[in-house]
C-alpha positions in Angstrom: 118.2 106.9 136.7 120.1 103.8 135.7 120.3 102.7 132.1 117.3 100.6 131.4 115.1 102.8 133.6 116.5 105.8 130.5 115.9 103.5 127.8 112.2 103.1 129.4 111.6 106.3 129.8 113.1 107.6 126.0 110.6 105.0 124.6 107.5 105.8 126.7 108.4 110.0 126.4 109.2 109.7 123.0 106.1 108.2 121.2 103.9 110.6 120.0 100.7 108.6 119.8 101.2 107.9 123.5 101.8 111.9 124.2 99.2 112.3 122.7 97.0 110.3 125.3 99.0 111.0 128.9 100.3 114.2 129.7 103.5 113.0 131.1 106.3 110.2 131.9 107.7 110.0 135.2 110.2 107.8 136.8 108.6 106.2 140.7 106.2 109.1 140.9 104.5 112.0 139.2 105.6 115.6 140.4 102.8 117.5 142.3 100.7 119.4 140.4 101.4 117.5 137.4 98.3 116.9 134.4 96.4 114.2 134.1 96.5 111.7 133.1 99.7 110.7 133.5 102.0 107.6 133.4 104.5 106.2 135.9 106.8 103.3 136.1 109.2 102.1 138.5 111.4 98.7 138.9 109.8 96.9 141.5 111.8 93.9 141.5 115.6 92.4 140.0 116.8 88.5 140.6 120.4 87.7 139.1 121.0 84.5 137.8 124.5 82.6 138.4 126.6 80.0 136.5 129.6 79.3 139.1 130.1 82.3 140.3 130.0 84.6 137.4 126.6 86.8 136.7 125.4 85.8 133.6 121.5 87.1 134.0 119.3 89.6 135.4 115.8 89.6 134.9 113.9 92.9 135.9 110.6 93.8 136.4 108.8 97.4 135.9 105.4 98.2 136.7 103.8 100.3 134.9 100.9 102.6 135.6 98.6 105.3 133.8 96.5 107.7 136.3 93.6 109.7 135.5 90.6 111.9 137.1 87.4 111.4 137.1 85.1 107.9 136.2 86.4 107.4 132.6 89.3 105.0 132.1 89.0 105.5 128.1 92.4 106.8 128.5 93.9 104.3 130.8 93.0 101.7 128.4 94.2 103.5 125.5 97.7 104.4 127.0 97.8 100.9 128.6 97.3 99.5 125.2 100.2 101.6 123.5 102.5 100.7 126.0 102.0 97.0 125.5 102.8 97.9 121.0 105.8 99.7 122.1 107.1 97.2 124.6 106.7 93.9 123.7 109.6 91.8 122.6 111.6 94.8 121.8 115.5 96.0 122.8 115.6 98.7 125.1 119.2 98.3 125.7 122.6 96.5 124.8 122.4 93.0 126.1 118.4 93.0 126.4 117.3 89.2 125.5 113.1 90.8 126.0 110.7 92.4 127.9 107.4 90.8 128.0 104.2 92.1 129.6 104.3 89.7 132.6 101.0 90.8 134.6 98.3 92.9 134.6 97.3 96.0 137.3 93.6 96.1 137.9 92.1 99.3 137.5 91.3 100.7 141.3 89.2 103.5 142.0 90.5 105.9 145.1 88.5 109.1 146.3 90.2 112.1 147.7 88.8 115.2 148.7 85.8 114.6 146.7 87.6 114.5 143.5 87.8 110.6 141.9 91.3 108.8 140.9 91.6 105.8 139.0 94.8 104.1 137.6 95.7 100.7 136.2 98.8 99.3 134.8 100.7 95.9 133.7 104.3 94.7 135.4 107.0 94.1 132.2 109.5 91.3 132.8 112.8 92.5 131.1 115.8 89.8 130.6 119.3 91.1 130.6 122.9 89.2 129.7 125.7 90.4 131.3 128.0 91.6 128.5 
């Protein structure tokens, strides 16, 4: 796990008022077997930004998503909601100009086995300066 995907994940696994909604944090996927519901995030995307030829920028983006079972998304929204408070416009690392909710997951429905999965989430733009 590289830096800012540790700083993400020691905010999200820290906060108790999210523990207290999803049962877990993982990093690109949750573990079989693990409890719902359950919250995952992953980089999906990094563009650096040049002056001459020195890095000066890179801006990141994480999505984010909460999974539960069954047809209530109560806790999606809840957890979704949290995420946003802890998240917005704050320093997750050295060198971190902001992270910004940049767009919005729409919930989906999935059926497997005849047991019903839903999951929705947000993409969080983060903007680092190259020390």
């Amino acid at each position: 796990m590289n830096e800012l995907a540790a700083a993400l994940y020691a905010i999200l696994n820290s906060d108790a008022e999210l523990g207290s909604i999803v049962k877990g944090v993982h990093n690109t996927a949750a573990e079989d077997g693990a409890e719902y519901p359950y919250l995952v995030f992953q980089q999906v995307y990094g563009e650096d930004e040049y002056a001459l030829s020195q890095r000066i920028r890179t801006s990141y983006s994480f999505q984010i998503r909460v999974v539960d079972k069954g047809y209530s998304n109560a806790a999606i929204g809840h957890a979704l909601q949290r995420v946003d408070q802890l998240l917005m416009d704050t320093s997750l690392t050295a060198g971190n100009i902001y992270c910004r909710r940049q767009s919005l997951i729409p919930y989906m429905l999935e059926y497997d086995s005849g047991e019903v999965y839903q999951g929705a989430g947000a993409v969080y733009r983060i903007e680092l300066v190259k020390p």
